[in-house]
N, C-alpha and C positions, 0 to 999 in steps of 0.2 A: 845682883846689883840692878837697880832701877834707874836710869837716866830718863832726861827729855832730850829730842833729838828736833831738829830744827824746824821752827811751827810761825805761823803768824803772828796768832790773837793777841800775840803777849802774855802769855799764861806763860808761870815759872811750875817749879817741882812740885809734887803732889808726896805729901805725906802719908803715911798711913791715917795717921792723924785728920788728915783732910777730909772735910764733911764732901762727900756727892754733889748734895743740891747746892753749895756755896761757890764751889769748884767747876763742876760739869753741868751743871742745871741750869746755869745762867740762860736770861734770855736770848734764844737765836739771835735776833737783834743786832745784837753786840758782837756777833762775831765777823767781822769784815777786816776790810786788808786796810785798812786806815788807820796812823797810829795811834793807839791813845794816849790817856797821859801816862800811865803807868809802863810805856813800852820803851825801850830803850833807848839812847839818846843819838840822833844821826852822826855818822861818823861822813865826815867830808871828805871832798878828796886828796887837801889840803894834811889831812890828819894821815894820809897814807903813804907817808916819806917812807922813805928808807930807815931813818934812825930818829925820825922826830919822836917828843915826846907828847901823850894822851894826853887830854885837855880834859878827860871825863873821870880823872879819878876822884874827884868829889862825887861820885857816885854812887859810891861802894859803902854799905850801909852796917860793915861788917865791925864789932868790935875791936877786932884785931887790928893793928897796923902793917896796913899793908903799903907798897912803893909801886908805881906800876910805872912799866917799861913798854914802847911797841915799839917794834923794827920789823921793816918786811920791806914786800916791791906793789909797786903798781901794777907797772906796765910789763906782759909778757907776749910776747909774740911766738907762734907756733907754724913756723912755714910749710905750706902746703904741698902735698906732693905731685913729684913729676914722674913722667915717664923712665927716669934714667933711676930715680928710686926704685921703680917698680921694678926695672931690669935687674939691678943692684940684690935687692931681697929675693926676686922668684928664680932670677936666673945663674948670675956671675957669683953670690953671696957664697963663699964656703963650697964652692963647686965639685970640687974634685972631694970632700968628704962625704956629700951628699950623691955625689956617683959611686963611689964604694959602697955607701949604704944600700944602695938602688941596688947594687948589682948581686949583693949579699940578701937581699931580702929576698929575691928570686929562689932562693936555694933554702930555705928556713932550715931544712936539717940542720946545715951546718952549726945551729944557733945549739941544740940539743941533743944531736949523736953525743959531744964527748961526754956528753953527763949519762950516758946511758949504763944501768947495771943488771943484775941477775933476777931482782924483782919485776922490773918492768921488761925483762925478756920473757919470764914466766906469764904475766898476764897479755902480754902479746901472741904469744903461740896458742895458748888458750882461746882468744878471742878470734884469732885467725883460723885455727883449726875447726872453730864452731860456724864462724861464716863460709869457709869452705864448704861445708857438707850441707850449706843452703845453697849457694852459689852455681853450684852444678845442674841439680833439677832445673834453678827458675831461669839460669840463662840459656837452657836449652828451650824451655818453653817460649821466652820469649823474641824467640828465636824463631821461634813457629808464629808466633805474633806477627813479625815483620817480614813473615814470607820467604825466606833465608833457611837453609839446609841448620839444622843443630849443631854443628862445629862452631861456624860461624859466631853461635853464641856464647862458646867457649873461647876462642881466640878472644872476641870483646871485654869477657869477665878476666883473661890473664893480664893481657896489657893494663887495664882499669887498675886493678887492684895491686899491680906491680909499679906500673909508673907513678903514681897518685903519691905515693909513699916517701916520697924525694919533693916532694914542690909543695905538698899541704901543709895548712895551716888548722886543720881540725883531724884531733885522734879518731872519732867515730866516722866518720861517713866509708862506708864502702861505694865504690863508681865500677862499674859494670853496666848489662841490657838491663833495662827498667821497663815497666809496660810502655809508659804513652809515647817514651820516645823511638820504643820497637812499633807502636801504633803507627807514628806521625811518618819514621822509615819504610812501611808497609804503603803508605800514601802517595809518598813521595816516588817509590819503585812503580807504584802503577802510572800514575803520572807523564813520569820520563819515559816508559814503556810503551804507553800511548805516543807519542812524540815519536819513538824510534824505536819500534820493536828488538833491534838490533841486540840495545845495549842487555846484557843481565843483571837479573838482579843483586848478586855481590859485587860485582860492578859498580853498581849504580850506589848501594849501600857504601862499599869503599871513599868511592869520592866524597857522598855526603860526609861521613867520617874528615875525610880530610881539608875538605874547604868549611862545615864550621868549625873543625877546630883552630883551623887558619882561623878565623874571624875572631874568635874566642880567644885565642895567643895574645893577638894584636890588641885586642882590648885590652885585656888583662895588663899589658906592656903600658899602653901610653895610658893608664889606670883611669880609663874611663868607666867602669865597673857602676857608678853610681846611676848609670841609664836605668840600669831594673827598678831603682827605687821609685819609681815613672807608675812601675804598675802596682795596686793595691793587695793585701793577701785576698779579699774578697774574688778579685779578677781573675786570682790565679787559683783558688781553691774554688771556680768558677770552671774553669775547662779543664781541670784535672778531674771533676767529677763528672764534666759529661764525657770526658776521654775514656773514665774507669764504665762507665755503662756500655758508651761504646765496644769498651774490650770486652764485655761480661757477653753483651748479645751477640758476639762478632765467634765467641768462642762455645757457647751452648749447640750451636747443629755439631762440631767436630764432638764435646760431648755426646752428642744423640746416636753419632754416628753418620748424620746425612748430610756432613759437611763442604760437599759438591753441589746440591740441591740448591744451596744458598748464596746467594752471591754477600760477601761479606764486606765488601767495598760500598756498600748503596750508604743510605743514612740510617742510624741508628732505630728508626722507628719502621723502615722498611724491612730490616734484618728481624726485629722484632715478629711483625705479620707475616714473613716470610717463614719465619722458624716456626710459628703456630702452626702455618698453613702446610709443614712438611711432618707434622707429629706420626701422622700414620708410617713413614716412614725410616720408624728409629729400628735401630741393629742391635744388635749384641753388645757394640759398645758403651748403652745409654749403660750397662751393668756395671761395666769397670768405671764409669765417669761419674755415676751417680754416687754409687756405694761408697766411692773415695772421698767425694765433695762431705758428705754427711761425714766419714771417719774425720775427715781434717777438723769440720766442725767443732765435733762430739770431743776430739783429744786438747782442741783449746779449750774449751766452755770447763772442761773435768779439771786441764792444768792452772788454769786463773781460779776457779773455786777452790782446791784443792791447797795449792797455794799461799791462799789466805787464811785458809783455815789451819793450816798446820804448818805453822811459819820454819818448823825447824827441816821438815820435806822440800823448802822451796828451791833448793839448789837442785834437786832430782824434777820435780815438775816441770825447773824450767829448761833445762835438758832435754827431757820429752816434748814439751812445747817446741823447743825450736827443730828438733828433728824429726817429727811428724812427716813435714813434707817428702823426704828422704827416706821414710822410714812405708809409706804409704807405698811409694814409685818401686820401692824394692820388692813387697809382697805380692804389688800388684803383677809385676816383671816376672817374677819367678811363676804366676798364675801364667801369663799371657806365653810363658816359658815352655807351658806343659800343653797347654792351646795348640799353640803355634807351630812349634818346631819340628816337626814332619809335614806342614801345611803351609811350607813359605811361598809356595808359587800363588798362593790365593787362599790365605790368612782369612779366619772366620772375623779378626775386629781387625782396626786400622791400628798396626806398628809404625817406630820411631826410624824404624828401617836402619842402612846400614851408615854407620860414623867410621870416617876416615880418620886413623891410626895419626895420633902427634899432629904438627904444625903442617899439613900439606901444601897450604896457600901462602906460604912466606915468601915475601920478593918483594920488586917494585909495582906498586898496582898502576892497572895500563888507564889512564886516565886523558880522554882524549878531550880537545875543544869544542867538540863538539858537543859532549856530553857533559860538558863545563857549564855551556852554554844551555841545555835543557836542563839542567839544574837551576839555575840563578834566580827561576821565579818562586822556588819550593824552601830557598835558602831562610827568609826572613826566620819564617813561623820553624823551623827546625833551629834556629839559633836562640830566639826565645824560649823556647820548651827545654831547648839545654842548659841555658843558663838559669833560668827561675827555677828550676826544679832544686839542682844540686845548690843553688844560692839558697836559698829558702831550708831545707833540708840541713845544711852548714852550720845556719844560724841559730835554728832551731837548737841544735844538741848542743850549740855554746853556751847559749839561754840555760840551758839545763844543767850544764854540768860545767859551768862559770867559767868559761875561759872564750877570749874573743877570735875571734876567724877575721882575715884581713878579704873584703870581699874580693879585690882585685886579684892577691895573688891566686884564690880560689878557680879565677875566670884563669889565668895564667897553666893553674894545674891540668884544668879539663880540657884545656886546648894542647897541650904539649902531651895528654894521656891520647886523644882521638890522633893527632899527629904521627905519634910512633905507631900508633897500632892501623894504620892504613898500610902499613909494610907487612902486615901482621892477617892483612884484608878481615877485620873487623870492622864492624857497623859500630855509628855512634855510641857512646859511653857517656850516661852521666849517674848523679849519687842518686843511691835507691833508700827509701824511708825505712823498709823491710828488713833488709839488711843490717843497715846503723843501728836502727834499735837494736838489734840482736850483737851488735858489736859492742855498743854502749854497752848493753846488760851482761857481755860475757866479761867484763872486767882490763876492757882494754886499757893500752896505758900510751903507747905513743902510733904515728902512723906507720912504724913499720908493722903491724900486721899484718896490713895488706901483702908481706912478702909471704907467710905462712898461708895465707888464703890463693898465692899466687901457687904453691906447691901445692897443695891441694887438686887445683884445676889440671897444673901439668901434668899430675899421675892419676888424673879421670881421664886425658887425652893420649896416655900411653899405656895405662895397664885396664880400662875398664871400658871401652871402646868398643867391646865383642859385646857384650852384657847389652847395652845401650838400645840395640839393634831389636829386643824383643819389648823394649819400654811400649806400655798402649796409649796411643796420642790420646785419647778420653782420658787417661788420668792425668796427663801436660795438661789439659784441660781444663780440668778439675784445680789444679795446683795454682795456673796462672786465676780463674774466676776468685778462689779463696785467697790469693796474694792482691787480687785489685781491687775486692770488694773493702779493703781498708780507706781507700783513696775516696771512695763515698764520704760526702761532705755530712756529717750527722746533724739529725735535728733539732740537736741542741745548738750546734752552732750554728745553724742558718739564723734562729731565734737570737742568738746573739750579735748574727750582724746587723738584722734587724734594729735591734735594740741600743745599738752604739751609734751606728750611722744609716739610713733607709734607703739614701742615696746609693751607698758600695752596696749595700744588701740586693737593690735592683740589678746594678750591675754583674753580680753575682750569679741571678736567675736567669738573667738575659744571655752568659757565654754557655749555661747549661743548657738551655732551650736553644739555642743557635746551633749550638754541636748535636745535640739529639735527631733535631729535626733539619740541619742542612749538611755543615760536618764538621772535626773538627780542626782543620785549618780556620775555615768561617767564625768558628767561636771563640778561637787565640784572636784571633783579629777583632771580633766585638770588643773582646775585654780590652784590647788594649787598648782601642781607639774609644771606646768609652770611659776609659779611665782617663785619659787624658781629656778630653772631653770635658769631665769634670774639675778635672787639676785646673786648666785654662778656664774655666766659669767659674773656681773658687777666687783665681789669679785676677781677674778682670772685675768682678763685683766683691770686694774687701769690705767687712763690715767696720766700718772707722764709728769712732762713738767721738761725740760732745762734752766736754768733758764741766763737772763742778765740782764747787768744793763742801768737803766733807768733814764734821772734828769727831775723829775719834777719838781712844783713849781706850787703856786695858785697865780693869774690874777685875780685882784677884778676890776668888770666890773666898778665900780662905778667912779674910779681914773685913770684905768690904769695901777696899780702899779702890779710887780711881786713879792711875796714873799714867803721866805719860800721853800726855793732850797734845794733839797735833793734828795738824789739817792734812788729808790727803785729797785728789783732783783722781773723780770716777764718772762714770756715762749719765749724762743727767737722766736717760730713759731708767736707770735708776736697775738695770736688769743684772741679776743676781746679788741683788740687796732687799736688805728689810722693806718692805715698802713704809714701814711705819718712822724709818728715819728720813728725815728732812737734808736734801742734795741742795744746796742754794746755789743760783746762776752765779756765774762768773762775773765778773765787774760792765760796768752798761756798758756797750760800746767793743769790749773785746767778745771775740770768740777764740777756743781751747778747742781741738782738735786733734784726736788719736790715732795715726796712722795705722791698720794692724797686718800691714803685707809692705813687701818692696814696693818704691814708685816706680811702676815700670809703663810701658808702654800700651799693655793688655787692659789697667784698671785707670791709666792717667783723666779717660775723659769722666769718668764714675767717682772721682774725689773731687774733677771738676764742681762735676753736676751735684757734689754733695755739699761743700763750703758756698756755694752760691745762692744755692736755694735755702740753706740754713740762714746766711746773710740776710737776704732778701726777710725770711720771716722774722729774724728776732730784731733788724735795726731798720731804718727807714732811709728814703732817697732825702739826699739835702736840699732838690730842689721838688718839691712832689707840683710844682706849676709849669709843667717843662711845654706844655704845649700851649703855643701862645692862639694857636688857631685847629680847627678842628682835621685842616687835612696836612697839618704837620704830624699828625700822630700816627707811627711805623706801624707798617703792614702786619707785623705779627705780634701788637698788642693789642690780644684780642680780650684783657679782661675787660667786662662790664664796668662802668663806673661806679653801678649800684653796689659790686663788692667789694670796692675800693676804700679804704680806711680813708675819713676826711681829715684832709690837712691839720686841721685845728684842733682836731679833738687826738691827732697821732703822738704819743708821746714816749717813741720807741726811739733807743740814740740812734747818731750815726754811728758807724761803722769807725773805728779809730787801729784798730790793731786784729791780729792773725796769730794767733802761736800754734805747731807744729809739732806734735809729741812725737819726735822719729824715732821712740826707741827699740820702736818694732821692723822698723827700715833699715833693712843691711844693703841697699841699692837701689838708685836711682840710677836710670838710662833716660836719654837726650828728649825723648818724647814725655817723658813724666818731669824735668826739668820747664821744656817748653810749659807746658800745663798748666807750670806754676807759675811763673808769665804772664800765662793768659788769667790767671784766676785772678791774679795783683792788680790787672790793666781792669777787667773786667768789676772788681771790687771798686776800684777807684770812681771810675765812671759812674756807679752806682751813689759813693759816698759823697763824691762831690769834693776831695782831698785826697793826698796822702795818706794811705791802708800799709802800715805796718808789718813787716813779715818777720817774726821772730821764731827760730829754731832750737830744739830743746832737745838733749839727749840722741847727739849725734855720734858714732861712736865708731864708723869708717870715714877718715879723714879724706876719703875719695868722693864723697857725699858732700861734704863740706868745701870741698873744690870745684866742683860741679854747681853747688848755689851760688858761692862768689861769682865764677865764670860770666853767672848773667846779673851780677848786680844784687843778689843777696847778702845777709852780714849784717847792713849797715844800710844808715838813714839816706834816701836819697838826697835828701837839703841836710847835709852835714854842719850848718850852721845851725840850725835846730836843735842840734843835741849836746845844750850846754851841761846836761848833770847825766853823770850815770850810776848804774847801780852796779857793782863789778863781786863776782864771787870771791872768793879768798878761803881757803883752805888750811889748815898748821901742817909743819912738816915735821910732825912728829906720831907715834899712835896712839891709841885711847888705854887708858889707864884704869887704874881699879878706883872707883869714887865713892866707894861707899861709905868711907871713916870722914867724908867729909863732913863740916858743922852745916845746920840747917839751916842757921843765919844766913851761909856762904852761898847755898843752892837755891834761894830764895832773893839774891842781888836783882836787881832788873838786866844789868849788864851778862849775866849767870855767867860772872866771873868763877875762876875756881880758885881757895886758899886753904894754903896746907903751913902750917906753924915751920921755923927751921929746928932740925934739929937733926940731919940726916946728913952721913958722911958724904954722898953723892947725889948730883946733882937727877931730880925728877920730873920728867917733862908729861903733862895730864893733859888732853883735848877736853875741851867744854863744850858743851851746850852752845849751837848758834845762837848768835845777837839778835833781837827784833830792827835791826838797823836798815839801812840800803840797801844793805848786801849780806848776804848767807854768811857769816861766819864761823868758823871752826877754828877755837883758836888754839896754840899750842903753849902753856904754862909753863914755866921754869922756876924751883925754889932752891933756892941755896939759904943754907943756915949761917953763911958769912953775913949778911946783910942783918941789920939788927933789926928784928922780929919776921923776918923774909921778904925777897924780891921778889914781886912776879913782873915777868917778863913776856910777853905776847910775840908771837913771831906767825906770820900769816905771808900768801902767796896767791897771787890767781889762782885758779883752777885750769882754767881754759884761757885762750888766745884772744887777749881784751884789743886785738884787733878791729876785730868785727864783733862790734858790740849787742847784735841781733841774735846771735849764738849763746846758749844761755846750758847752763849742768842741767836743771830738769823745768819742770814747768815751775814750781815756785818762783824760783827764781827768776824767769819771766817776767809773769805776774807782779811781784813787787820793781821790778824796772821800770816796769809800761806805767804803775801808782808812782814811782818815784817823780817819775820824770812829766808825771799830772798830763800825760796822752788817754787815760781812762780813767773815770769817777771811782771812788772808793765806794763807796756805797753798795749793799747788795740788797737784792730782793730774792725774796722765797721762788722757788720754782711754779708753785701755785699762781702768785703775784703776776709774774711773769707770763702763766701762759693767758691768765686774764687779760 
């Protein structure tokens, strides 16, 4: 079905039939907001009773006999909202169902246990059983990461992956130690330590553990969650990659072996020249650290080719792929086994040494104020590392495997996981990338895996605890370099940040280079504060466009045919258009304006400074003789006369009217109200009258409360505004029109008629009128009426209160022409800037 949908020019429906150049070719010229004679007939206001009858049906050019009927309203009024609304809907509205929900959605399980059966227990054990037997090497490693005895890192991986399972909203993610947040615990322990030698460091870990995941609960709670979206992925795959380098040079001396030598806390680029400058003195361990880094390599590089090539192998590939690491730490163990074990008093490499048997540190962790207090400055940057990481990670695997994660309750899960496991004296927990994948891929199906990876860990902490004692820290070594060299930002996607945005892509370089070369607290801090940085410079400098008008129309390649001619209102700079089509200015006198941000506070004075100086260039002052003497003329009018346009020869309008395209504006605050105040006061004095302020495509009624407040809406001399132009809408929906006669779609009124002959009654929307006002009307036939009634039934749209408020810019537009506040006439964009 091809309709016309509601246009200027006066152009009716386009046939297939229809010649191009007769149709669409005509001269630009001709296309302006002025009626012609061929355009429809004005409907008055008089004509817009309730039950009166059309004066315009001698109009109807149609064969058929047809009866025309209108009935509708004029006047609608839309009262604006108050504060006791707003309490009403956000607060008191359905209270106590919307507290149930709240309190239920904290628990998601509950939503999905009872549907739980034998299939999805099968690939949960599966998937849990396979993250387990990763879970153990890498939280012990990084474990050694964050300066923390190796239990430690087991206690964090049980609570994680047990509590997570009851509050989540995403199957894959496993939460246990993760490199950068055992990095950033590593930091923070020296830190505090510095401060008060006192404290220790599972101490110190403990608390961090349990005040962010307080912070994180709390969030999660009063679902402030949407803070992270503050920062960009460039900011944050920005200090994840120099956090991963940091961990890669922080961990090569304990490879080498001369991991004393090296102070591992300096910056990244000093760890670097330090570990060069200690080469002479590598050990026996460089054998166990090197030789595994290469085997871990060598067994992905074989299981990803191997793989592809032979798709029916891939379930065995990928089994060895994910137990490599485990499978590495065991050979090596059983070597260091036969090394070792009659030479414990002074072991030829550096062992894992001895792991305390089960839960030994369970209780209350002794957390003093003191130590509350040497904490509080270290809190920020460990609360963001915890939550963008497992946020980002969440979303990610939903993206993938289509199911949505609710972010808040996610913050809710990893504050209630760090929470219990502070009893547990575990160090912070958040979702590890490493893992997930390997959960995702082993066939997970709901969160409770994580309770099958939670047994897992138990009986590595009670039956394999002896074994542990001969692991050789160069191959932890090796395991964590190969598990973080992932977190490396690839060079393909730098090139793509580049390439999307230059701006994030800077930002990106700058948390890398901050963390390499200062540290990386320093570089979570660039990112962030430059990202906002940017947010607040995109917020403040909004690129609002000038808007004109355009006639398009769709060319179906198939035919030839042109249909569907209507004007639409785009940026006269004309940017992302043909340049070869012609944008004609807006009527003399008015200006069209496209807001494309909230009017807030940040960009108020920059929309100022943009509708004034637009003003100032397209229309002229009404008095250009203002200064009757030479030392009346104000101090900071400092043009030249010689660049002055002369009086006589200026034959740019005044300034008559303002329209306000807000449909990109979801908010205005009191500073971007004032604004608009000063811009109206400001315009006026320039015009030498009354400047027009009409609003278009307003679509939070809190917005529209806000302009009223200072005298928007509506004419300031309400005597003035003898005619207006009011939209009207049908109140019925659009119809199939295709069987319509082509006599009927070619009316000037583009009335619609359908013959009676139908048991029940059918109600068709048409085509808007060329009239006063935008119509959409709504048809009625009955085959009672002898050869059929049609019947018109129309409505406001909007609140013909405030008659400056307008459905979109058209409608504007022909008000400000109705009501002869602006010339019809247009001229070319060319014409114009001449």
């Amino acid at each position: 079905m091809r309709f016309n949908s509601s246009f200027l020019s006066g152009k009716g429906w386009r046939n297939k039939s229809s010649k191009p150049d007769e149709e669409f070719g005509a001269d630009k010229s001709t296309s302006d907001y002025n009626a012609s004679n061929d355009a429809a007939p004005t409907i008055s206001k008089s004509d817009l009773t309730k039950s009166g009858k059309s004066s315009n049906a001698d109009i109807h050019t149609s064969t058929h006999p047809v009866v025309e009927e209108v009935s509708g309203e004029v006047e609608y009024v839309d009262e604006l909202p108050t504060m006791k609304d707003w309490v009403r809907e956000h607060v008191t509205h359905d209270f106590k169902h919307r507290f149930v929900s709240y309190l239920r959605s904290l628990f998601p399980i509950i939503n999905w246990l009872p549907n739980y059966n034998v299939d999805w227990l099968v690939g949960d054990m599966i998937a849990g059983l396979t993250v387990g037997t990763v879970i153990v090497p890498q939280s012990m490693s990084y474990a050694n990461v964050a300066g923390l005895p190796a239990e430690y890192g087991l206690y964090s991986s049980f609570v994680g992956v047990a509590m997570y399972s009851f509050f989540a909203t995403s199957k894959d993610v496993s939460i246990g130690p993760v490199a950068v947040m055992s990095l950033v615990t590593s930091k923070v322990i020296t830190a505090v330590q510095s401060k008060d030698p006192n404290h220790t460091a599972p101490e110190i870990a403990t608390a961090l553990a349990m005040l962010t995941g307080a912070i994180t609960f709390i969030i999660g709670l009063l679902r402030l969650g949407f803070i992270i979206e503050f920062i960009p992925v460039p900011a944050v795959s920005g200090f994840t990659t120099g956090s991963a380098l940091n961990i890669i040079s922080g961990q090569i001396p304990a490879l080498m072996g001369y991991k004393k030598r090296v102070h591992t806390q300096d910056a990244t680029y000093k760890v670097v020249i330090n570990t060069f400058k200690n080469l002479p003195h590598t050990k026996l361990d460089a054998a166990f650290g090197l030789v595994s880094l290469f085997v871990l390599y060598a067994i992905r590089f074989l299981c990803q080719k191997l793989g592809a090539r032979y798709p029916r192998y891939s379930r065995y590939t990928f089994l060895i792929h994910v137990l490599r690491s485990g499978m590495v730490i065991i050979v090596g163990t059983l070597i260091s086994y036969g090394i070792c074990r009659n030479r414990m008093d002074n072991p030829p490499i550096s062992v894992l040494g001895t792991v305390p048997r089960g839960f030994q540190h369970i209780g209350v962790p002794k957390v003093s104020s003191k130590l509350v207090s040497d904490l509080a400055g270290e809190l920020p940057v460990s609360v963001i590392v915890l939550l963008l990481e497992h946020i980002s990670i969440a979303k990610s695997f939903g993206r993938v495997n289509d199911y949505k994660i609710i972010p808040d309750q996610e913050l809710i899960a990893i504050g209630a996981t760090n929470l219990v496991g502070m009893f547990f004296n575990a160090y912070p927990a958040t979702g590890s990338f490493s893992r997930s994948a390997i959960k995702a891929k082993s066939g997970v199906r709901t969160p409770l895996a994580g309770i099958w990876t939670a047994g897992v860990v138990i009986m590595a902490l009670y039956c394999l605890t002896g074994a542990f004692k001969f692991i050789p820290n160069a191959i932890l070594s090796a395991v964590i370099i190969h598990a973080v060299g992932d977190l490396i930002a690839k060079w393909s996607q730098m090139k793509q940040f580049w390439r999307v945005q230059p701006l994030e892509a800077m930002i990106f370089f700058a948390a890398v280079l901050v963390s390499v070369f200062s540290s990386i607290e320093n570089g979570i801090y660039a990112a962030v504060c430059l990202s906002a940085a940017l947010l607040l410079f995109r917020i403040a400098k909004p690129a609002g466009s000038f808007l004109g008008q355009l006639r398009i129309a769709n060319k179906y390649v198939d035919d030839n045919a042109v249909e569907l001619v209507r004007e639409v209102f785009v940026p006269l700079d004309q940017k992302g258009l043909n340049p070869n089509v012609t944008v004609e200015a807006p009527p003399r006198g008015l200006l069209i304006f496209r807001l494309q941000e909230s009017f807030t506070y940040p960009n108020a004075g920059h929309v100022n400074d943009m509708l004034v100086s637009k003003a100032k260039e397209v229309t002229r002052r009404l008095n250009n003789h203002r200064y009757a003497r030479k030392g009346d003329r104000p101090w900071n009018d400092y043009e030249k006369a010689s660049k002055k346009i002369d009086p006589a020869l200026d034959t740019r309008p005044i300034l008559k009217a303002v329209i306000l395209d807000f449909s990109a504006v979801n908010h205005i605050d009191t500073t971007g109200v004032q604004a608009l105040v000063d811009t109206r006061k400001e315009l006026e004095i320039y015009a030498g009258g009354e400047v027009e302020f009409h609003f278009t495509d307003i679509s939070n009624p809190w917005i529209k409360r806000s302009l009223v407040a200072v005298g928007f809406g509506k004419a300031q001399d309400d005597t003035l505004l003898k005619s207006r132009a009011i939209e009207v809408g049908s109140a019925a929906p659009l119809r199939d029109l295709e069987d319509l006669p082509s006599d009927v779609l070619h009316m000037p009124y583009r009335s619609t008629y359908r013959p009676g002959g139908f048991d029940e009654e059918e109600e068709i929307d048409t085509p808007a009128s060329d009239g006063d006002s935008e119509y959409d009307i709504t048809t009625t036939y009955s085959k009672k009426a002898p050869g059929g009634v049609m019947e018109t039934h129309y409505y406001p749209v909007i609140s013909t209160e405030y008659p400056f408020f307008h459905v979109d810019v058209t409608s504007a537009v022909i008000d400000c022409l109705h009501r002869g506040i602006v010339a019809s006439n247009y001229t070319s964009q060319e014409e114009q800037t001449n």
